[in-house]
C-alpha positions, 0 to 999 in steps of 0.5 A: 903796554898801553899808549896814550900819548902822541898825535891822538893824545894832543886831538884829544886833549885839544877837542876835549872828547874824555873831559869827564862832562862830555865822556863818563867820571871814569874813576868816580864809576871805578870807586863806586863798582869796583870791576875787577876786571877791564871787561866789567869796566867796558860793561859798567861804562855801556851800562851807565850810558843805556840805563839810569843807575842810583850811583848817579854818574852817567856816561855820555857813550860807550867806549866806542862813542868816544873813540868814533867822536876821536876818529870824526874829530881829526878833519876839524882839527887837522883837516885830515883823517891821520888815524883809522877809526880802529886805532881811535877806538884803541886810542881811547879804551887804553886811555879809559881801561887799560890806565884808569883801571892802573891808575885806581889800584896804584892810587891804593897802593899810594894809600898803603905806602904812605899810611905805613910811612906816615905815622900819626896821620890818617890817609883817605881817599878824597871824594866828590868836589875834591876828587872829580873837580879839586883834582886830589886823589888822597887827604892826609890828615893828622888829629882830624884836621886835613894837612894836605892833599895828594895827586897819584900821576905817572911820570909822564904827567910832566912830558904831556901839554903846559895846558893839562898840567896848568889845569890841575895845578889850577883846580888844585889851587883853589882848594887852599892847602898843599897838594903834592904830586905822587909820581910812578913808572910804568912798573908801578914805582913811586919816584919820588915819595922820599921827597913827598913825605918830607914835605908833608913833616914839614908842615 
């Protein structure tokens, strides 16, 4: 199973190498290509980073760029090279294949749960603005009019650093409605959808 917590995940959060800026909208080049499989994203990340394409995302390296910029990064924060550079490569393809690919066919089965739950209400993908800067990953809407909005996390979204969580709830926030957050386990469960579609009866 892929790993992407620990020394390397805190590195990597506090020298913002996969901010979105600085690597590739990983999910955005998911949305709009649609790879099937881990290979074709590795390729459509390497693509978007050597051409120019229509879709308009561009990617500031390849996998390996980001794992090499991981790997030099660790004498700046830590003084010290704790990790080969294998391992920093490894580090981040599991961070942007191995979980975003897991994280976009959870997203839709989000999408499925909630629209077969939720009667009288449209679910959609949320997009530009509200996805790549809100942080919403789905809007629940009743009569045309947007209700709320959902975030689509692992359970581990809560064990990672106060200063990730407070930056999506932050970006969240400035969007001005509800945005709950959707958790599931490493089988792909959701953990607490009971209590996520109360909320969204309620209002």
């Amino acid at each position: 199973m892929a790993y992407t917590g620990g020394p390397l995940n805190e590195l990597n959060g506090k020298m913002g190498i996969s901010a979105p800026h600085k690597s590739v909208p990983v999910m955005k080049l998911i949305r709009i290509h649609k790879p099937k499989s881990k290979n074709e994203l590795v390729q459509l990340i390497k693509n978007h980073f050597d051409k120019t394409c229509e879709c308009g995302v561009k990617s500031q390296g390849t996998i390996e760029d980001f794992g090499s910029k991981l790997f030099e990064s660790q004498i700046k924060y830590w003084g010290e090279y704790r990790f080969t550079l294998k391992e920093c490569i490894q580090w981040e393809y599991d961070l942007f294949i191995t979980q975003s690919m897991k994280g976009n066919i959870v997203e839709k089965k989000a999408r499925q749960f909630l629209t077969h739950k939720l009667s009288g209400y449209t679910i959609e993908e949320a997009e530009g603005f509200l996805d790549e800067e809100l942080r919403i990953d789905l809007l629940i809407k009743k009569e045309n009019i947007t209700k709320c909005g959902i975030q689509v996390k692992p359970g581990t979204f809560n064990k990672i650093r106060s200063e990730v969580i407070l930056f999506n709830k932050s970006a969240n926030e400035k969007w001005g409605k509800p945005v709950y957050y959707l958790f599931y386990d490493d089988n792909e469960v959701f953990q607490n959808i009971d209590q996520v579609i109360k909320e969204i009866w309620k209002i």
